[in-house]
C-alpha positions as CSV (number, residue, x, y, z in Angstrom):
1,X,23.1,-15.3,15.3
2,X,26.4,-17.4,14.4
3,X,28.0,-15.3,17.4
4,X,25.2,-16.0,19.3
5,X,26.4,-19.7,19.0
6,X,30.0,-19.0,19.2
7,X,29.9,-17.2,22.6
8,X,27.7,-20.3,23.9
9,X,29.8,-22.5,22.8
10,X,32.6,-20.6,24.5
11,X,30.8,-20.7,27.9
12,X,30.0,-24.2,27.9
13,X,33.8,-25.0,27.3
14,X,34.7,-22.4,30.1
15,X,31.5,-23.1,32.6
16,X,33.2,-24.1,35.6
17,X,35.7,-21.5,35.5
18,X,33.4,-18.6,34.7
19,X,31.4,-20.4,38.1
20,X,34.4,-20.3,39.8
21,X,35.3,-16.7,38.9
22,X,32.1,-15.5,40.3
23,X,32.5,-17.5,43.3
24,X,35.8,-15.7,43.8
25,X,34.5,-12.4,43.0
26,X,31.3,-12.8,45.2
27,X,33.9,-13.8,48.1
28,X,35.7,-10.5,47.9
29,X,35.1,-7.5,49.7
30,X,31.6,-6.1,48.7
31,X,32.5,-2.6,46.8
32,X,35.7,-3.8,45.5
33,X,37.0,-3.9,41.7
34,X,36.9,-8.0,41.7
35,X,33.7,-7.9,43.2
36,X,32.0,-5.9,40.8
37,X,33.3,-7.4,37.8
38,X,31.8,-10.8,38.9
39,X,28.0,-9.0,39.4
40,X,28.9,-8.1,35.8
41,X,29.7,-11.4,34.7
42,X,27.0,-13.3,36.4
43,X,24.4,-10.2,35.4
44,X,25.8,-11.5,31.5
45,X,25.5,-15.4,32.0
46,X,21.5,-14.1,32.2
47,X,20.4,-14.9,28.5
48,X,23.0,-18.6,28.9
49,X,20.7,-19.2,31.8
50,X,17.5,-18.6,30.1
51,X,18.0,-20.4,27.1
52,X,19.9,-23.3,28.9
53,X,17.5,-23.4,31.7
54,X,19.5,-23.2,34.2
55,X,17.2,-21.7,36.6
56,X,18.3,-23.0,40.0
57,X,21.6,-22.9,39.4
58,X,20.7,-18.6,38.4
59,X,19.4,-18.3,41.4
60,X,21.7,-19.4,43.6
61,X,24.0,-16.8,42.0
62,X,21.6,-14.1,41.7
63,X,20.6,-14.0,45.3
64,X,24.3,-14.1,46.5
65,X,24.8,-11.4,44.1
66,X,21.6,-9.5,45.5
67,X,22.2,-10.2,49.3
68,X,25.6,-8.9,49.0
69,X,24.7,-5.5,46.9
70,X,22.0,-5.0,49.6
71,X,24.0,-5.5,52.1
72,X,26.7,-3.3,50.3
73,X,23.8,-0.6,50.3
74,X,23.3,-0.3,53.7
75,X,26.8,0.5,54.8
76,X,27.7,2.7,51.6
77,X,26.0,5.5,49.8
78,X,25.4,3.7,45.7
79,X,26.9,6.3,43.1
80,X,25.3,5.9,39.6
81,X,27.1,2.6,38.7
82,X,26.5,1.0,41.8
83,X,22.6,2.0,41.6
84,X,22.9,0.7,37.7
85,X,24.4,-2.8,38.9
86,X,22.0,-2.9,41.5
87,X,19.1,-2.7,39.3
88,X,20.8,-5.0,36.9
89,X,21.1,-7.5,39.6
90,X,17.3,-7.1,40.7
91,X,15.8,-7.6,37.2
92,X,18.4,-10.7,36.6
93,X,16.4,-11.8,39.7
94,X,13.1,-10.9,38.2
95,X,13.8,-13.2,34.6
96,X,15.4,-16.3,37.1
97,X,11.9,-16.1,39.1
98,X,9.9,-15.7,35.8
99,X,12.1,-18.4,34.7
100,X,11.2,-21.0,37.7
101,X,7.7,-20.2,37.5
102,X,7.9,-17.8,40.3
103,X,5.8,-14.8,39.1
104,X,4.9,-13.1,42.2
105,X,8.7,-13.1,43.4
106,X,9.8,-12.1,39.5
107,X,6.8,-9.0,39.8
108,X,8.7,-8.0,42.9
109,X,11.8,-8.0,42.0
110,X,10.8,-6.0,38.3
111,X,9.1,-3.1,40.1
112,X,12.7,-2.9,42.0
113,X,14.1,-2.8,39.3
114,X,11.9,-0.7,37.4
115,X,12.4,2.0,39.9
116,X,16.0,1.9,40.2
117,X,16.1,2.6,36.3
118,X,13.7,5.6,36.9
119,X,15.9,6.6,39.5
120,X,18.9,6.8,37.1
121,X,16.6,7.9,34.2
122,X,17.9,5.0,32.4
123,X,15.4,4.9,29.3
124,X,16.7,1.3,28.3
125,X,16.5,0.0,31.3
126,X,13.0,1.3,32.2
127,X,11.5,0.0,28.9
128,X,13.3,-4.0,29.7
129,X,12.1,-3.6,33.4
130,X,8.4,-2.3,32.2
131,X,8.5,-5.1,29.6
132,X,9.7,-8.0,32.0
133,X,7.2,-6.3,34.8
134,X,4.6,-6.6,32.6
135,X,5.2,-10.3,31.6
136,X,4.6,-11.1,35.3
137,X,1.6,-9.1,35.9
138,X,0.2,-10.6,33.0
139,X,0.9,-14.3,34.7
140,X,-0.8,-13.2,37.9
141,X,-3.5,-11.6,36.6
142,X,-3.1,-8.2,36.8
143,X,-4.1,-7.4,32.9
144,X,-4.5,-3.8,33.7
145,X,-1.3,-3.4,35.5
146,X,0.0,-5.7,32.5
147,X,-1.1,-3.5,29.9
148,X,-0.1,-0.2,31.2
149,X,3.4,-1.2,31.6
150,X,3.4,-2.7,28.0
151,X,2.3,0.5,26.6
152,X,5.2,2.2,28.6
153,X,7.6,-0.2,26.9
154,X,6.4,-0.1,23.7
155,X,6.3,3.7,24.0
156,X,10.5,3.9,25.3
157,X,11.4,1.4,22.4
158,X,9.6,3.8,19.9
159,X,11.4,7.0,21.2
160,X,14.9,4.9,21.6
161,X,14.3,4.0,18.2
162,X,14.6,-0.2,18.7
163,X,12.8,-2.0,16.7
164,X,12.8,-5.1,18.2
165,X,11.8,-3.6,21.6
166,X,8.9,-2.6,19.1
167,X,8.6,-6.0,18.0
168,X,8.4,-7.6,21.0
169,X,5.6,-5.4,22.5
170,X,3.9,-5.3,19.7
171,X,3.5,-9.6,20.4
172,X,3.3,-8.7,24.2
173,X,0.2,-6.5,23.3
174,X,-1.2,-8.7,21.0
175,X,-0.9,-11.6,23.8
């Protein structure tokens, strides 16, 4: 879309300070207000990094962002928001893998994903982690697995009423 465009254009004149913000915020203390607004801005630079390939450079970012929630996890109990940032973070991690070719790692870190979202019975967020799952499964083989989780997508989509959720199993399926 011609906001689509606008926004990118936007990041690319602002890169190194949106880096720089998340380098700041990922610095702070895990749990904190700062911190958490940087996961959210790195877990939105996700489509910029897909469509600009900028795979390594997501990476670096995402596994910072995932070794600190983790270890965040172990010394806190995760309320709903942090167990919804969390699971954003883990299927960030899953598209950067898919991303760089790494389809084993990108199935691990959907199914993480995937069940964090069934945790929080977060309907959106199951049907994107089945979806992405799926897409992963399918590169290493496992049609099976691949197609059950498709149907699951395509099956959330339907009931959330999004059509191009629909749309895009509907290609996934025919693939």
């Amino acid at each position: 879309t011609s906001q689509q465009a606008e926004w990118f254009k936007r990041i690319e004149q602002d890169y190194s300070n949106i880096l720089a913000a998340i380098d700041w915020a990922l610095a702070a203390r895990a749990g904190d207000e700062t911190w958490k607004a940087g996961l959210a801005i790195l877990d939105h630079l996700h489509r910029y990094w897909m469509l600009r390939m900028h795979f390594h450079q997501g990476e670096q970012y995402v596994t910072r962002a995932r070794l600190s929630i983790e270890e965040y996890g172990h010394n806190h109990i995760l309320n709903e928001n942090m167990l919804k940032l969390k699971a954003d973070i883990y299927s960030l991690s899953g598209s950067i893998a898919w991303g760089s070719g790494n389809h084993s790692e990108a199935c691990q870190y959907h199914e993480i994903a995937y069940h964090l979202y069934v945790q929080l019975h977060e309907e959106e967020g199951i049907a994107i982690a089945s979806n992405n799952w799926a897409a992963n499964l399918f590169k290493v083989g496992n049609y099976n697995a691949a197609l059950e989780k498709e149907k699951e997508s395509l099956a959330l989509y339907q009931k959330l009423g999004d059509a191009w959720g629909e749309i895009q199993q509907f290609h996934n399926l025919g693939v």
